[in-house]
C-alpha positions as CSV (number, residue, x, y, z in Angstrom):
1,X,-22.8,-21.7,-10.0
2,X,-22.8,-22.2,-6.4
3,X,-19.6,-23.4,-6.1
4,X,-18.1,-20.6,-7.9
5,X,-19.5,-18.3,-5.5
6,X,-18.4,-19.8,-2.9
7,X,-15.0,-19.8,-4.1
8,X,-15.4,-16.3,-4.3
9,X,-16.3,-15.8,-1.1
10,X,-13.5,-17.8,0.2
11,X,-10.4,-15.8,-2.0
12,X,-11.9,-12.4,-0.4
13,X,-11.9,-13.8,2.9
14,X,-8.4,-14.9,2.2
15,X,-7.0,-11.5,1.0
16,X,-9.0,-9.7,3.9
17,X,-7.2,-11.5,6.0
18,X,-4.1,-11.4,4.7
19,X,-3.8,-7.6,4.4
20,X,-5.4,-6.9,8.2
21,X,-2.2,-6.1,9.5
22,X,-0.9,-4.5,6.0
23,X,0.0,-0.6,6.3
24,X,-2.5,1.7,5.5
25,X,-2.8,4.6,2.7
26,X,-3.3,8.1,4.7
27,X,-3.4,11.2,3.4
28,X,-1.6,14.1,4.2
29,X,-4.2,15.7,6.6
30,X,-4.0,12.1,8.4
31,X,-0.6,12.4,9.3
32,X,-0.6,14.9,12.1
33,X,-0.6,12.6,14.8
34,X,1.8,9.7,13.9
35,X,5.5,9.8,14.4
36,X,7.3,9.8,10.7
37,X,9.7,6.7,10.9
38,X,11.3,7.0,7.5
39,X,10.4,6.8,3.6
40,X,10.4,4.5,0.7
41,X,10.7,4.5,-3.1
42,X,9.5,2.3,-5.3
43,X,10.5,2.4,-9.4
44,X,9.0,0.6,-12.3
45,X,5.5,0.1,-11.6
46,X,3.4,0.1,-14.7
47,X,0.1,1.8,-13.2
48,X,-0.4,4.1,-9.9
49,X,-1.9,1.2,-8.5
50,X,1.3,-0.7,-9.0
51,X,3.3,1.8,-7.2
52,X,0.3,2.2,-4.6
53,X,1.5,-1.2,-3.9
54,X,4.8,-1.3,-4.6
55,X,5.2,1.7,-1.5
56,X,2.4,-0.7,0.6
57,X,4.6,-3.5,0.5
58,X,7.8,-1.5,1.2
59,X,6.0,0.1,4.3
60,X,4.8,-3.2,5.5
61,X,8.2,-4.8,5.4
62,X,10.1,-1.5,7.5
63,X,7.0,-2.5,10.3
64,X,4.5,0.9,9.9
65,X,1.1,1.2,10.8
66,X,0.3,3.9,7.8
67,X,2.3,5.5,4.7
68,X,1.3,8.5,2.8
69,X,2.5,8.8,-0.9
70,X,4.6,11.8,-1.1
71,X,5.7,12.1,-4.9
72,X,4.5,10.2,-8.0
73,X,6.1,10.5,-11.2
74,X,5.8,8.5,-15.5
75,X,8.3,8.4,-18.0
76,X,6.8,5.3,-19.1
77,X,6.9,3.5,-15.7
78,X,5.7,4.6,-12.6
79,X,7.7,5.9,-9.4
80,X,7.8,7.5,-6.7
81,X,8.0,8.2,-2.7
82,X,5.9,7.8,0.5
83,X,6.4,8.7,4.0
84,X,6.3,5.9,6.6
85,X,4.4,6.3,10.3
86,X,3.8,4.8,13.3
């Protein structure tokens, strides 16, 4: 049992430390004083956490700090937009 808590412990610690430098979901009231860099679109996520992350991983490859989902929209699959800051 012990060992499976540890192991745990050790994949969170992993994924903490992985996203540190990973763009960060803001909301609109958030955005006032970062400079908008650009946007991004993802299509075909399957949940609105898939396109939550879908748009994360787009804003972490174009180099922002935060991104703030614009537009979400389902015919079956998920899309939508998000504004990119730095």
């Amino acid at each position: 049992m012990k060992t499976i808590k540890y192991a745990v412990a050790a994949l969170a610690l992993t994924a903490f430390s992985l996203t540190a430098g990973a763009a960060e979901l803001i909301g609109n009231a958030d955005t006032q004083n970062l400079n908008k860099v650009g946007v991004v679109s993802a299509q075909g996520a399957s949940t609105l956490e898939g396109l939550e992350a879908e748009l994360g991983a787009k804003a972490d490859a174009a180099g922002a700090k935060a991104y703030s989902i614009t537009s979400a929209m389902s015919h079956n699959k998920v899309s939508g937009t998000a504004v990119i800051y730095n």
